[in-house]
C-alpha positions as CSV (number, residue, x, y, z in Angstrom):
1,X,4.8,27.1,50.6
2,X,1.4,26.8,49.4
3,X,-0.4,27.2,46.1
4,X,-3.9,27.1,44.5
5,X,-6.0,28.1,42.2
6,X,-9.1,28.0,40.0
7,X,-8.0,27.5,35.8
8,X,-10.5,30.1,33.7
9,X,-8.9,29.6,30.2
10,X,-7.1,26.4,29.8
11,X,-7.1,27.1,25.7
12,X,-4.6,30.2,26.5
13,X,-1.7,28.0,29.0
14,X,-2.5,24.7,26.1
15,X,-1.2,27.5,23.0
16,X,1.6,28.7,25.3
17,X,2.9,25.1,26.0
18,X,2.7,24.7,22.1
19,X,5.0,27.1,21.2
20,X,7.7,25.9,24.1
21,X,7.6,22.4,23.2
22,X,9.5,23.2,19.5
23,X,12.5,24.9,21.9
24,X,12.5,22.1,24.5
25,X,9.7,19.0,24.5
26,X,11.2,18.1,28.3
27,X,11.2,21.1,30.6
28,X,11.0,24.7,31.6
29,X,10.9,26.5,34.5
30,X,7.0,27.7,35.4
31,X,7.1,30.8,37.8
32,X,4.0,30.9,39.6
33,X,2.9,34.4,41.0
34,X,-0.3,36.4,41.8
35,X,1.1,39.4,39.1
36,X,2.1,37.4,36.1
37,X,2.9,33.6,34.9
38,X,6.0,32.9,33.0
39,X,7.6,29.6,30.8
40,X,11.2,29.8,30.2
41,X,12.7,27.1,27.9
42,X,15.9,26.8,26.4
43,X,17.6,24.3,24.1
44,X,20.7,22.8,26.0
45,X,24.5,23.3,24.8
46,X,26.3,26.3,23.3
47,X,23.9,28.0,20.8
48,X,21.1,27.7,22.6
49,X,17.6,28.6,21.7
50,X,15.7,30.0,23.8
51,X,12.0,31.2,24.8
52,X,10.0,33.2,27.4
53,X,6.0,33.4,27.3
54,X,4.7,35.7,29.8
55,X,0.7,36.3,30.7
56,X,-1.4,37.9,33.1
57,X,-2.5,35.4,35.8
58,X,-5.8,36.9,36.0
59,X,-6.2,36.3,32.9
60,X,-5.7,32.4,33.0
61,X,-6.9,32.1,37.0
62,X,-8.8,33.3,39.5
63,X,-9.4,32.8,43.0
64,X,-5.5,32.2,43.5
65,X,-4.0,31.5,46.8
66,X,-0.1,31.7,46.8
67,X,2.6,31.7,49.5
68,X,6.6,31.3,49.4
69,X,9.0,32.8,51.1
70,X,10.3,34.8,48.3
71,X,8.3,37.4,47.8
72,X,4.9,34.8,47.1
73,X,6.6,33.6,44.3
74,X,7.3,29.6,43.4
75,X,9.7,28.5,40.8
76,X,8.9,25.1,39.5
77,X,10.8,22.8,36.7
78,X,8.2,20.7,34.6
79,X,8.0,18.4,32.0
80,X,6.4,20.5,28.9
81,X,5.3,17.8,27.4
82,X,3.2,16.3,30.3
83,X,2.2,19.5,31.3
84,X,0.8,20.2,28.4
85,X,-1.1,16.8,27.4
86,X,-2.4,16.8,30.7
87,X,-4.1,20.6,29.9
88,X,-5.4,19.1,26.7
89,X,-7.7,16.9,28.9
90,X,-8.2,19.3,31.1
91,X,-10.3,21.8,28.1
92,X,-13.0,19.7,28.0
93,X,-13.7,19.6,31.8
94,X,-16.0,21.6,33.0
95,X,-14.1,23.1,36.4
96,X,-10.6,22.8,36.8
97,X,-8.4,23.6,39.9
98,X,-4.7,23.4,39.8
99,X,-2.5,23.4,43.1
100,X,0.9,22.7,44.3
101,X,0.9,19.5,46.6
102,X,2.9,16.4,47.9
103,X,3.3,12.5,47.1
104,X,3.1,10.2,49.9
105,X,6.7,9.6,49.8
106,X,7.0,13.8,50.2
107,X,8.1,14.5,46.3
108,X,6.4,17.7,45.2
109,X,3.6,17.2,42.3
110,X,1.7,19.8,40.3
111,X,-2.0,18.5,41.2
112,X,-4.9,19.6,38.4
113,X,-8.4,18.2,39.5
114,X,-10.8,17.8,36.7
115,X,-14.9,17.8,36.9
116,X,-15.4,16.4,33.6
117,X,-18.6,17.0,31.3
118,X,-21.1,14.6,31.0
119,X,-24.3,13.0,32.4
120,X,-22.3,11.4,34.9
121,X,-20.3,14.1,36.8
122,X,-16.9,12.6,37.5
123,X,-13.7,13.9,38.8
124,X,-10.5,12.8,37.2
125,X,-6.8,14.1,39.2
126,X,-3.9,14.3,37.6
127,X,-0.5,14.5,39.6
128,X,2.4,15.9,37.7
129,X,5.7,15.3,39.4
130,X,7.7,18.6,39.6
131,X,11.1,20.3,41.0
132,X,11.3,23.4,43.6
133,X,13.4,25.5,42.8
134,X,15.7,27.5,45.4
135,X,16.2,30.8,45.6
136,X,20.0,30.2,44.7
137,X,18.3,27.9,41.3
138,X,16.4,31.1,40.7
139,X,19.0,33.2,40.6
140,X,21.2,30.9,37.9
141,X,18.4,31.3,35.4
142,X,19.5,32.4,31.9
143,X,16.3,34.8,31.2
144,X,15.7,35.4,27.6
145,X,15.7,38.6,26.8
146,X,16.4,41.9,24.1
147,X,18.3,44.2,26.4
148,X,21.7,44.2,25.8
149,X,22.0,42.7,22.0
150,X,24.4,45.3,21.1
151,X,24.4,48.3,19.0
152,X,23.8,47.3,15.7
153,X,20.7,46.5,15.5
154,X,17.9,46.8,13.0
155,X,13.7,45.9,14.2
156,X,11.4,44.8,11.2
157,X,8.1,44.0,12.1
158,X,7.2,40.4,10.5
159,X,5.1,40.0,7.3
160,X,1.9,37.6,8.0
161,X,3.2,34.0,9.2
162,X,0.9,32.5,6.9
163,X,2.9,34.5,3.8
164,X,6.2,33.3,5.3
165,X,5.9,29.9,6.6
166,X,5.4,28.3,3.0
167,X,8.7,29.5,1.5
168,X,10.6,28.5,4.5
169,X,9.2,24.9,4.9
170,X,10.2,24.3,1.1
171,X,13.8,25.6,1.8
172,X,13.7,23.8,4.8
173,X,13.8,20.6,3.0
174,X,16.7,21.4,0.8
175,X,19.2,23.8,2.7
176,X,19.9,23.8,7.1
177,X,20.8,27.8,7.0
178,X,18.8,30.5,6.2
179,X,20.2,34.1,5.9
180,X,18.1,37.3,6.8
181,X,18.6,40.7,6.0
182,X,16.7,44.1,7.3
183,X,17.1,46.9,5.4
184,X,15.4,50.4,6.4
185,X,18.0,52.5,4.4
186,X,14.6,53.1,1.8
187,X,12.3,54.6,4.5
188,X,11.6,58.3,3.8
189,X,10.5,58.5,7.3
190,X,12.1,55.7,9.6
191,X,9.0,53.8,10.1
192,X,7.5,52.7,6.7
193,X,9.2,50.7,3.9
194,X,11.2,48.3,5.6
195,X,12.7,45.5,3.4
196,X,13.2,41.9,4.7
197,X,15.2,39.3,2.7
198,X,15.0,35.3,3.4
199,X,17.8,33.7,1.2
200,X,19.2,29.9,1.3
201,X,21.9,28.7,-0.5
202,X,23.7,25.3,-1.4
203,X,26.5,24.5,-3.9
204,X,23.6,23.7,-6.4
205,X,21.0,25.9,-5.6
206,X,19.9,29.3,-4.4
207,X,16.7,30.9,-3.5
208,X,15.3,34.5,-1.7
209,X,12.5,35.8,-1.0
210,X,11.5,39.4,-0.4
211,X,8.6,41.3,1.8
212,X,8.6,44.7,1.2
213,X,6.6,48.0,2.8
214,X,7.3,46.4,6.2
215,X,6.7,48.7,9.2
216,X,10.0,49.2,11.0
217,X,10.1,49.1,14.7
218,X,12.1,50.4,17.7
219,X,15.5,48.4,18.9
220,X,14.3,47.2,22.5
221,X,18.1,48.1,23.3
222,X,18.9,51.6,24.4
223,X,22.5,51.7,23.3
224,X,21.2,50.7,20.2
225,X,23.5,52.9,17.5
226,X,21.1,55.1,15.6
227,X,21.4,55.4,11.8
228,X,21.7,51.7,11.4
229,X,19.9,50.9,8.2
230,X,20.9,47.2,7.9
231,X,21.4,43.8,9.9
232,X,21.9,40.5,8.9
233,X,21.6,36.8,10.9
234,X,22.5,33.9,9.6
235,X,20.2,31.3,11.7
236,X,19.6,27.5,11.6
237,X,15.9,26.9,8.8
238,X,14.4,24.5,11.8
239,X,14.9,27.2,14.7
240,X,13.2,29.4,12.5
241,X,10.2,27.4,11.6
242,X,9.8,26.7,15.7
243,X,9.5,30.7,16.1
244,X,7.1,30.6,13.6
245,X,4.8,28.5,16.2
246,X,3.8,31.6,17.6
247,X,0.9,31.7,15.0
248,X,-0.7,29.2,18.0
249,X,-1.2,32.4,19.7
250,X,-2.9,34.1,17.1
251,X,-0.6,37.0,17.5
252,X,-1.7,40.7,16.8
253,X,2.1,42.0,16.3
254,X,5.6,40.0,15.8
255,X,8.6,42.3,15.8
256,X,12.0,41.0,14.6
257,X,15.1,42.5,16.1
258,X,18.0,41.8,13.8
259,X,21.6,42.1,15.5
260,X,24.5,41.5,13.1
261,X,26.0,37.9,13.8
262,X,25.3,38.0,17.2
263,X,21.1,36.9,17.6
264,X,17.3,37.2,16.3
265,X,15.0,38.2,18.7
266,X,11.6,37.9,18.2
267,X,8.7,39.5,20.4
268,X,5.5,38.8,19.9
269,X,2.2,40.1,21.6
270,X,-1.4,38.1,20.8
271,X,-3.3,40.6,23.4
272,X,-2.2,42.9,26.5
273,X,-1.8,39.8,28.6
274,X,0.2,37.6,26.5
275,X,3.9,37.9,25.3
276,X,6.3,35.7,24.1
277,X,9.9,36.3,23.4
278,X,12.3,33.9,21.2
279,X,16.1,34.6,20.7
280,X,17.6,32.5,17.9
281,X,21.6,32.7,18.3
282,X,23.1,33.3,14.6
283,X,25.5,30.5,13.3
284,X,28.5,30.9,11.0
């Protein structure tokens, strides 16, 4: 098993490992291949959160040498959060080369080799210790996905993060649920006019916000019922404000699929590269 590679945009991998660390600080699984590069976190317990980002490897490395006896592909478990302080250093180097190597006691390490900036060239190597995963571990991971959410379910593209994430950081600090409702029973056409409602309740207070003339979006699920006008999730305010980490990608569409009691999923796409998929579970 071998692995190496030059590191062309550290920025993009540092605003992917942003996002994760809000679903799970400690680790995810890192799928190394020479097609695409994927993080898959999840929260642990029943209920889980969970979150996939997915991006291009060309478009984070080049010059990539990769071999595994399945299919050249390596499955790793990492800490997030020294992952991604380590990448933080690594932006303002100069060259950076990231491979898969060994420990003198044999334990398997994610090595990233740094030429720093500076009038005094310098290299600084940073070992990360990792797990290898079988090919029986690979095949026990719980991949977050939209397929098979059910059929009643309603997609709402999101209003601008920067319009929602005020009103829910304010009800954050007062109420733990929040309830969402799509609504596309108003669209003349079945693609303009969507309605999204963010309430929050407590035995002393209520609140709700509405976003209106929302572009409505496609179910990802193909047994999807059709006529379906309206959905509504009842999810945890903090889970919520995680998702809305995605802004760290500067996203150019987020698309809501709404799945009565059952889940939110949220896909969101910052370029053709770059993906990332959230599922929130709904709570009682």
């Amino acid at each position: 098993m071998r692995f190496r590679a030059q590191l062309r945009q550290v920025r993009v991998l540092v605003q992917v490992l942003t996002v994760i660390q809000r679903v799970n600080r400690n680790e995810a699984v890192f799928k190394l291949s020479a097609r695409r590069l994927l993080f898959i976190c999840s929260e642990g317990g029943a209920g889980k959160c969970q979150v996939l980002c997915s991006v291009k490897t060309t478009q984070v490395m080049e010059a990539m040498r990769i071999e595994s006896k399945m299919n050249d592909e390596i499955y790793l478990k990492v800490d997030v959060g020294t992952l991604l302080r380590v990448l933080k250093g690594a932006e303002r180097a100069k060259d950076v080369t990231i491979k898969l190597g060994v420990t003198a006691l044999k334990k398997p390490v994610l090595q990233i080799c740094m030429v720093m900036k500076g009038t005094a060239s310098h290299d600084v190597i940073q070992e990360i210790p990792v797990g290898v995963m079988t090919e029986e571990e690979v095949g026990d991971i719980d991949m977050p996905e939209c397929a098979g959410l059910g059929s009643n379910t309603v997609s709402l593209f999101l209003p601008p993060i920067v319009d929602v994430r005020p009103f829910i950081e304010r009800m954050g600090k007062i109420a733990d649920k929040l309830t969402l409702t799509a609504d596309t029973s108003h669209s003349p056409d079945g693609v303009t006019n969507g309605v999204l409602e963010i309430r929050t309740q407590t035995p002393l207070f209520s609140s709700a916000s509405q976003y209106r003339s929302l572009t409505i979006g496609k179910p990802c699920d193909s047994s999807a019922t059709l006529g379906v006008t309206t959905a509504t999730c009842i999810v945890d305010c903090k889970k919520f404000l995680s998702l809305l980490e995605i802004d760290k990608i500067s996203p150019t569409q987020v698309l809501m699929h709404f799945t009565d009691s059952h889940s939110l999923v949220v896909q969101a796409s910052a370029f053709e590269e770059l993906s990332v998929v959230f599922v929130i579970p709904c709570v009682s």
